[in-house]
N, C-alpha and C positions, 0 to 999 in steps of 0.2 A: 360579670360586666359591672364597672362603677354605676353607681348612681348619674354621675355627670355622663359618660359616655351613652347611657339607657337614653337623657333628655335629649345629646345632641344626636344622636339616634330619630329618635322620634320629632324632631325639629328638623333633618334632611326629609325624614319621609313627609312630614307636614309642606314643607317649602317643595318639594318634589310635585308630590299633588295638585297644589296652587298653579303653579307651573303647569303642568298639565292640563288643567282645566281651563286655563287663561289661553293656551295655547288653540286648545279644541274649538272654544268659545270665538278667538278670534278666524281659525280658518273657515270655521261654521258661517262666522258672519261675513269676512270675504266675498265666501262662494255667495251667499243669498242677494247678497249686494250688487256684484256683477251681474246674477242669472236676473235679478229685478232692470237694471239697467238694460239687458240685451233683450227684456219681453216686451220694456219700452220700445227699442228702439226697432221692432224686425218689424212696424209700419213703414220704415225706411229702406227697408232692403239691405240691414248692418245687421252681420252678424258681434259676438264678442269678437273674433278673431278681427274685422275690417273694421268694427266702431272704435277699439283702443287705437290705433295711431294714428288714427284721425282727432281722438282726443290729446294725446301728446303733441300732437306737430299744431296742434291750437294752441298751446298752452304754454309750449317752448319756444325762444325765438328762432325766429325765422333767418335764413333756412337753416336745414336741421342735416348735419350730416345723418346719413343709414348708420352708421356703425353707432353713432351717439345719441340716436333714435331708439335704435338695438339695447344697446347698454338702461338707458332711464326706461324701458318696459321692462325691463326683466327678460328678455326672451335671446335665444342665438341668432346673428344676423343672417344666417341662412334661411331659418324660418319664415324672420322678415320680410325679406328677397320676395318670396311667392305672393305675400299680402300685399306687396308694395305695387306689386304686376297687376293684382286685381283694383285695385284700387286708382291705377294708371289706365287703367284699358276704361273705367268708368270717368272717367275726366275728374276727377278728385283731387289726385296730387300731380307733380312732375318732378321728374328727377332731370340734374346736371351733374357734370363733371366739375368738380370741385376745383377751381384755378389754383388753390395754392398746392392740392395734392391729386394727382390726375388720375390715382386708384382711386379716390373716394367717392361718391355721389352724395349730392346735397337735396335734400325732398322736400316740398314747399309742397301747398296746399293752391290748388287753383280755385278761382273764387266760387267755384261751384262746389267745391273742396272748404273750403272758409264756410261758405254758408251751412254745408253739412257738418261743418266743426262745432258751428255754433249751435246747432239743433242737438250735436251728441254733449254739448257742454251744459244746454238746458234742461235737457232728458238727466243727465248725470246730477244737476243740481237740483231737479224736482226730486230723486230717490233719496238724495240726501235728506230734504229738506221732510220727508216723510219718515225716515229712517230715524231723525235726529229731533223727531218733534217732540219737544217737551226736558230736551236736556239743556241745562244751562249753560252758555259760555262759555264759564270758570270751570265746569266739568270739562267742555271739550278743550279747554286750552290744556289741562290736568293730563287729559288721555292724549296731547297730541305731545307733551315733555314725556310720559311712557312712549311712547312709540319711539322718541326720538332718542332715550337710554336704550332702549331694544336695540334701535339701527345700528346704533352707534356701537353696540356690544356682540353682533354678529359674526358668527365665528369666521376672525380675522386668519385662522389658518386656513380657511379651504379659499380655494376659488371659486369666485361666481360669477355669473352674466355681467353682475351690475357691479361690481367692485369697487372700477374704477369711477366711479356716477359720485360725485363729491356730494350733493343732496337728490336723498329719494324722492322730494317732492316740488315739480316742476310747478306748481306755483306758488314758492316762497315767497312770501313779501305781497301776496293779496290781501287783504283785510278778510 
């Protein structure tokens, strides 16, 4: 093996690594973020499964088709469907039939629904705001342009939930 091929050798396996670690690091922190979020919030009666779309249908405008509710979580809208039922039977949200397309249902937050949106948007920004204490700005502006080369670079062959979801984060354009 050349000398050159020995370095780029060992420069895959270096960038490999890195890779890996950033990978772990980030699902790691994911999961702790969300299970932090859902110990907040189970004084409410939300689990993770019924506090996220209640956080998205706050966050996105109103109303929110299912299927495009579906797509910006990340989740199949079948799954959806069953959360959407628990969530309706507690006076949360509502669903309609869609005027322009009479397949689809459109899910809105009823104001008892609004008010528990805005309790899981406050819970959701206190974990942050402990999570993120003591990092600069300019750091998170840094790690929110990686995130945004990650998205942007996800493997565009396979198919996923969120595909068609033009931005992964429903509130772009908040300060």
């Amino acid at each position: 093996m050349s000398e050159q091929a020995r370095k780029d050798n060992v420069a895959d396996q270096s960038t490999r690594l890195l890779r890996r670690r950033f990978s772990y690091r980030l699902v790691r922190l994911a999961t702790q973020w969300r299970r932090e979020i859902d110990l907040d919030l189970r004084q409410f009666g939300l689990t993770d499964a019924t506090w996220r779309p209640l956080y998205y249908l706050r966050v996105l405008p109103a109303p929110v088709r299912q299927t495009d509710l579906a797509r910006a979580m990340l989740v199949e809208a079948q799954s959806l469907v069953r959360l959407l039922d628990v969530l309706e039977r507690r006076g949360l949200i509502h669903r309609d039939t869609d005027p322009d397309d009479r397949r689809s249902k459109l899910v809105s937050l009823t104001d008892a629904g609004v008010a528990m949106g805005e309790t899981v948007l406050g819970v959701a920004d206190g974990v942050a705001a402990r999570f993120l204490d003591g990092v600069s700005d300019d750091a998170l502006k840094e790690c929110e342009a990686v995130f945004d080369q990650v998205w942007s670079g996800r493997g565009h062959d396979r198919s996923s939930v969120g595909e068609s979801v033009k931005s992964p984060d429903p509130v772009v354009g908040e300060p």
